[in-house]
C-alpha angles and dihedrals in degrees: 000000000000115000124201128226112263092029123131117246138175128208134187112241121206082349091277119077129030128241132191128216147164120244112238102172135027109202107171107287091002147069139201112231135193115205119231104216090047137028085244124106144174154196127254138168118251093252091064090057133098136199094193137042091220097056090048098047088052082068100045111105100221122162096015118113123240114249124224130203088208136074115217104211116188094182090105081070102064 
């Protein structure tokens, strides 16, 4: 997807809340962002980047537990 400068994205951080942003560069696949809500940016590849709310929230894994590949034990304690 090409994305122009100016235009409003939305990208998934820590695969757990959304953030909007404006896009301020195009380089090839990726594209500088500013967020709105900070005077930070960042760069992302094209692939990490959504056009509409709707489509990002769809990846979002909300609701579902994390899975470990460890057990914690605290009988050692009593």
């Amino acid at each position: 997807m090409n994305y122009n400068i100016g235009e409003l994205v939305y990208f998934i951080e820590n695969n757990l809340s959304l953030r909007k942003a404006t896009v301020i560069r195009v380089s090839g696949e990726f594209c500088t962002l500013k967020f709105l809500d900070s005077l930070g940016g960042i760069t992302l590849r094209n692939s990490r980047l959504y056009r509409d709310l709707k489509d990002a929230e769809k990846v979002i894994n909300r609701g579902k537990p994390v899975s470990r590949s460890y057990s914690i034990s605290y009988d050692y304690l009593g």
